[in-house]
C-alpha positions as CSV (number, residue, x, y, z in Angstrom):
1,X,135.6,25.2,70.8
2,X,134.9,29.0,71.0
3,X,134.7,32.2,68.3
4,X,135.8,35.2,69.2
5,X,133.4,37.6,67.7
6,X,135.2,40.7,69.4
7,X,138.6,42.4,69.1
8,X,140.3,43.0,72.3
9,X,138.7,46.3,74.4
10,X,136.7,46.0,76.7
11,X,134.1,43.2,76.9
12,X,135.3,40.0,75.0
13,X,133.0,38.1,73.9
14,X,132.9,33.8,72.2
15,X,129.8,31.5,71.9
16,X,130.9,27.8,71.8
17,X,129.5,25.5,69.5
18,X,128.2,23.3,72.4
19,X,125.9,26.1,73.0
20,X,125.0,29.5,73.7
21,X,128.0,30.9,76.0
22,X,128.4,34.6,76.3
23,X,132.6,35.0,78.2
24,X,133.3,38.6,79.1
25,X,137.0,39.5,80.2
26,X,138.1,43.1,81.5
27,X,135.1,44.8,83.1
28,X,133.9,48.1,80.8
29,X,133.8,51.4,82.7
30,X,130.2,51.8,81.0
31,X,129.5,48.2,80.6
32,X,128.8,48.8,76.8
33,X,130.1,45.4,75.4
34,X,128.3,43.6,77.8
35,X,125.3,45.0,76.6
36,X,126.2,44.1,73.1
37,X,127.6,40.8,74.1
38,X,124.1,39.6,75.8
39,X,121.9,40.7,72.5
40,X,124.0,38.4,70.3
41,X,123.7,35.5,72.5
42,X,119.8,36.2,72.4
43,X,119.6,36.4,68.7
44,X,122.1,33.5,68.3
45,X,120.5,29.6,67.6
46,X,121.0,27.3,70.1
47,X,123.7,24.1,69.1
48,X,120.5,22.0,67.7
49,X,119.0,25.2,65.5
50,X,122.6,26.1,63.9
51,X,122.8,26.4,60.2
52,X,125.3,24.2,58.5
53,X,128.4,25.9,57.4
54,X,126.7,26.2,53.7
55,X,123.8,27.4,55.0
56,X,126.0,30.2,56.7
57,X,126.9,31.8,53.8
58,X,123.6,31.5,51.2
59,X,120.2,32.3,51.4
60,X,119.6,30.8,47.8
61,X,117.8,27.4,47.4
62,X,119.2,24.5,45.6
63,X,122.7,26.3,45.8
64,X,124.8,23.6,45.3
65,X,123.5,22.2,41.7
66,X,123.2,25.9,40.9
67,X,126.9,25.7,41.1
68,X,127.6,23.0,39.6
69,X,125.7,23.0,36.7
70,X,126.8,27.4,36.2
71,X,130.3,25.2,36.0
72,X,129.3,22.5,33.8
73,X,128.2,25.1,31.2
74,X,130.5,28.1,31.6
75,X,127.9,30.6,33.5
76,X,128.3,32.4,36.4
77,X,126.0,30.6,39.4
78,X,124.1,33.5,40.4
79,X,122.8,34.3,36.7
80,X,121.0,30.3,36.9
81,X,119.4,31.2,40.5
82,X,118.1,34.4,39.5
83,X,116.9,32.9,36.1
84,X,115.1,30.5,38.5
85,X,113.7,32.9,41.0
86,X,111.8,34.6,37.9
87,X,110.9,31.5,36.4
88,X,109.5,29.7,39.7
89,X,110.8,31.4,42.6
90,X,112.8,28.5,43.5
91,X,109.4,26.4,44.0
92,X,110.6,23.5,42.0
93,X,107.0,21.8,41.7
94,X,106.0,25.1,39.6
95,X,103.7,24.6,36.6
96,X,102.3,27.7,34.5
97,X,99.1,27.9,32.4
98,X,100.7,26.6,29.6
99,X,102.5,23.7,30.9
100,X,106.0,24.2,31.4
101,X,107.3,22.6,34.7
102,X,110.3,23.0,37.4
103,X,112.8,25.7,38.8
104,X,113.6,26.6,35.0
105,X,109.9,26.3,34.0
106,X,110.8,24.0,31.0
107,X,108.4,22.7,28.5
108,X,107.7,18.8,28.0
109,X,108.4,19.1,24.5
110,X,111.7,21.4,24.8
111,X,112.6,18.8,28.1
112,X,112.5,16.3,25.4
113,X,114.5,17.4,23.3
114,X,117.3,18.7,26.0
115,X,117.5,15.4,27.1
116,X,118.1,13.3,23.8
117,X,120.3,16.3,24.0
118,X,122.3,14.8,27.0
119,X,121.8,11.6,26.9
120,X,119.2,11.5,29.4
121,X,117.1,7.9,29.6
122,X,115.1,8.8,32.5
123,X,114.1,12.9,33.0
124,X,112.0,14.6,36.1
125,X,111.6,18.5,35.4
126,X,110.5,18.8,39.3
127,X,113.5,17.0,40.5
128,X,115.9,20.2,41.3
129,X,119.3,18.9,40.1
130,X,117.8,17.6,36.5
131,X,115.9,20.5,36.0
132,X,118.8,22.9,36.6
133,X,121.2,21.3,34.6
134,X,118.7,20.9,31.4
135,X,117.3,24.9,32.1
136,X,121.0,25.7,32.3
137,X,122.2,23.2,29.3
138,X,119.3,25.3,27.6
139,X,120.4,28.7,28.3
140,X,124.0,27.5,26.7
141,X,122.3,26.6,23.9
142,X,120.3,29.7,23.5
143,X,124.0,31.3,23.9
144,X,125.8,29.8,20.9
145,X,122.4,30.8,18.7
146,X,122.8,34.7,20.2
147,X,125.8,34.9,19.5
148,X,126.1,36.9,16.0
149,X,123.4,39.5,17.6
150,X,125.9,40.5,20.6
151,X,128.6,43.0,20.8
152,X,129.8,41.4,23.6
153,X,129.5,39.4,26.5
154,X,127.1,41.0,28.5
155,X,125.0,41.6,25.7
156,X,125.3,37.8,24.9
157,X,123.6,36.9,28.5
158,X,121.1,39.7,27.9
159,X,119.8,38.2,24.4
160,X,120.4,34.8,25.8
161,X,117.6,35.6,28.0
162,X,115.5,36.5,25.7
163,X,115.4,34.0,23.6
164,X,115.0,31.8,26.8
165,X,112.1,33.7,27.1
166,X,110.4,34.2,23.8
167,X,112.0,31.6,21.7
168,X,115.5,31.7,19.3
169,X,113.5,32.3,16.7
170,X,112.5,35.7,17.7
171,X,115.8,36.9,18.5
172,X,116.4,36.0,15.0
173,X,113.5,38.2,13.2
174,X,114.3,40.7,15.4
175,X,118.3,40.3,15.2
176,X,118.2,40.9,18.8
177,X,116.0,41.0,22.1
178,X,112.0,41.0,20.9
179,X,110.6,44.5,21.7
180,X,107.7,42.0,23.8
181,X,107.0,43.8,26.7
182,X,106.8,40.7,28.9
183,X,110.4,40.1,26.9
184,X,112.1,42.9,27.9
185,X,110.6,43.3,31.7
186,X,111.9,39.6,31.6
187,X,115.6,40.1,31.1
188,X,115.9,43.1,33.3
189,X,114.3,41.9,36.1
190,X,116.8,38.8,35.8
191,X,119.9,40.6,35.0
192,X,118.8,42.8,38.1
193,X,119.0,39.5,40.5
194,X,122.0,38.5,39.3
195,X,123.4,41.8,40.1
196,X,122.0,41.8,43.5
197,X,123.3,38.1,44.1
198,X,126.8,39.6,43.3
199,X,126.3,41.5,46.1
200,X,124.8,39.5,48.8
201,X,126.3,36.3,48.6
202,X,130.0,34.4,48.2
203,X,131.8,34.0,45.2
């Protein structure tokens, strides 16, 4: 099996999934294809180096329960990652000074209570898929309790965040995002990953 990765002109070229295999078809007058051709091949993995097909198309660890916990509790996928490559930068055995754990840097005391939450008999905040679908369960939560603060939906990620970050309770003193410092550097920084995720990777 071959891909064509040029439109017909002058140098044709296809690598096979066997391998690296450069084909060239109709001889350029100034041999520019085959020039372009041959670096491919060199930057291309060999058949035992290739990236998976979902590996192709992400760069983002832990992708997949991204996904399906973003779907679980009604949030686009991108906003969980880049809420987990400012908590822990996708290190899922993270711990900070004052104890919270995981991709979604989660206290023991608020994982407690997320998981009598869902149910949950057994609960590992460095095991990726748990601790994405509590940090995420979280953020829903933190959501509902924004809500009356928000104009509208963007506004309701944007507090969301922050009270993520600082607790609900602040964002109900202050009837909206704490003016903390560390707060509001916070949810930019995130709401700036998630805008640069829209543009980097798949839907």
């Amino acid at each position: 099996m071959s891909k064509r990765l040029w439109p017909p002109g002058s140098w044709l070229c296809s690598i096979r999934s066997s391998g690296r295999t450069w084909i060239s078809r109709k001889k350029s007058a100034k041999g520019t294809w085959l020039l372009v051709c041959l670096l491919v091949w060199l930057c291309l993995p060999s058949s035992s180096e290739a990236p998976s097909v979902a590996e192709a198309y992400t760069s983002i660890p832990h992708e997949f329960h991204f996904r399906a916990a973003a779907a679980q509790w009604g949030f686009n996928w991108r906003l969980i990652a880049a809420l987990a490559r400012q908590e822990s930068s996708y290190n899922p055995h993270a711990t900070s000074r004052v104890g919270a754990r995981g991709l979604l840097q989660i206290m023991p005391k608020t994982g407690r209570e997320i998981a009598g939450d869902l149910g949950l008999k057994t609960w590992d905040l460095t095991n990726p898929a748990q601790a994405i679908q509590m940090g995420t369960y979280y953020l829903a939560k933190m959501r509902v309790h924004t809500r009356p603060y928000a104009k509208n939906y963007y506004e309701n990620i944007r507090l969301s965040l922050c009270a993520y970050n600082a607790g609900p309770h602040r964002v109900t003193q202050y009837r909206g995002c704490p003016p903390f410092k560390e707060t509001q550097d916070y949810q930019r920084k995130i709401l700036a990953y998630w805008e640069q995720h829209k543009k980097e990777h798949l839907p």
